[in-house]
C-alpha positions as CSV (number, residue, x, y, z in Angstrom):
1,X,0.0,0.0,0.0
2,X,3.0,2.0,-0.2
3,X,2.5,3.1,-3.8
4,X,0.6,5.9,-5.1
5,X,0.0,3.6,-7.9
6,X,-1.2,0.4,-6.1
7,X,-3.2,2.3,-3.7
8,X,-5.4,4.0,-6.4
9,X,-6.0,0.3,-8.3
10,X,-7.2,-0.8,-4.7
11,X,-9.4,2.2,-4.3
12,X,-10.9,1.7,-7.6
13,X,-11.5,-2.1,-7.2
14,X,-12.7,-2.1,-3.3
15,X,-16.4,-1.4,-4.5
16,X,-16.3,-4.5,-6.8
17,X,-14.6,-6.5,-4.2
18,X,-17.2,-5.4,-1.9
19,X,-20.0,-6.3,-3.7
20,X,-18.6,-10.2,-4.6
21,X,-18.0,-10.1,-0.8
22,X,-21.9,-9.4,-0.8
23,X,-22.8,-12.0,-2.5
24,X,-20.7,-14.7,-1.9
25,X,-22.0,-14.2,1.8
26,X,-25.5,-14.4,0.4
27,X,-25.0,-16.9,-1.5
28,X,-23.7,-19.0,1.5
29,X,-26.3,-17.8,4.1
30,X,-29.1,-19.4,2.0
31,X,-27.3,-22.6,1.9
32,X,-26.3,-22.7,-1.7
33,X,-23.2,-23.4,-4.8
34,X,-22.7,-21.8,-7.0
35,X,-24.5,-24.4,-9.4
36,X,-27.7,-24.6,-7.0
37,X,-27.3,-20.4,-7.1
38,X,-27.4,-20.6,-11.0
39,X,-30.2,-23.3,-11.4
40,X,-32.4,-20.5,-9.1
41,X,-31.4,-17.9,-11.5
42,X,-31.8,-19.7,-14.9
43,X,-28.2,-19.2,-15.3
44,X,-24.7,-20.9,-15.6
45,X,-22.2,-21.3,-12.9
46,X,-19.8,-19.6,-14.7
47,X,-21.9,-16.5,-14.9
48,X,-22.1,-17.4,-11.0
49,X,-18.2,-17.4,-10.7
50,X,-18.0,-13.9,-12.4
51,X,-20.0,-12.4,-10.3
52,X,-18.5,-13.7,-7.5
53,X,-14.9,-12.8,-8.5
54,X,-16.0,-8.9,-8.6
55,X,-15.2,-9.1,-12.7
56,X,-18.3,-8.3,-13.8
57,X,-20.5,-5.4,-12.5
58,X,-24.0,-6.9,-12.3
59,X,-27.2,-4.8,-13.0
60,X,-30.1,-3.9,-10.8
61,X,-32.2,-6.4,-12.2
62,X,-29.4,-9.2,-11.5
63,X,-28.9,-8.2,-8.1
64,X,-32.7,-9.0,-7.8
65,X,-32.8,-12.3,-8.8
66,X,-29.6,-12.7,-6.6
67,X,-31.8,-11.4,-3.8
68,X,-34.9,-13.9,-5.1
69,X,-32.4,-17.1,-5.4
70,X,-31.1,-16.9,-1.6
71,X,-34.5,-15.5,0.1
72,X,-32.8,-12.1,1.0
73,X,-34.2,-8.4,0.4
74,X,-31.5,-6.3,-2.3
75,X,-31.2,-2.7,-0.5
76,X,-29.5,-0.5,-2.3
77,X,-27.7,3.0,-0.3
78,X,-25.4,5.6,-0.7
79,X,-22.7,6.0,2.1
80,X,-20.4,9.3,2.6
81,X,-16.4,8.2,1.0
82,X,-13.9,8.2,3.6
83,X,-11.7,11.6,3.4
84,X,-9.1,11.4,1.0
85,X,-5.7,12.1,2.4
């Protein structure tokens, strides 16, 4: 975390990582794979694994059926950013 450089990347990932957190924690609350996840959702696993990895940045409606699959509520808030230094 010592350069300029690498701290920015992290920065810019940490709301992607956050999110996969999300619902990988979800996802294992309710019980479920990935697989039993992506038969819920009348998807693959693979689309599953992306998710889950914080590469892909899902849309509202995904997030939804995320929330449907594993009997949870999506809420969706905006949070003040930490003070730059």
């Amino acid at each position: 975390m010592r350069s300029m450089a690498y701290r920015r990347a992290h920065e810019e990932l940490a709301a992607e990582l956050d999110l996969a957190s999300v619902l990988i924690r979800a996802r294992v609350r309710a019980g479920l794979t990935q697989e039993q996840l992506a038969d819920r959702m009348e998807t693959s696993q693979s689309v599953i694994a992306r998710l889950e990895s914080g590469r892909s940045r899902p849309s509202t409606q995904t997030l939804e059926r995320v929330a449907a699959a594993t009997g949870t509520r999506l809420k969706i808030r905006f949070e003040r950013s930490r003070a730059r230094a």
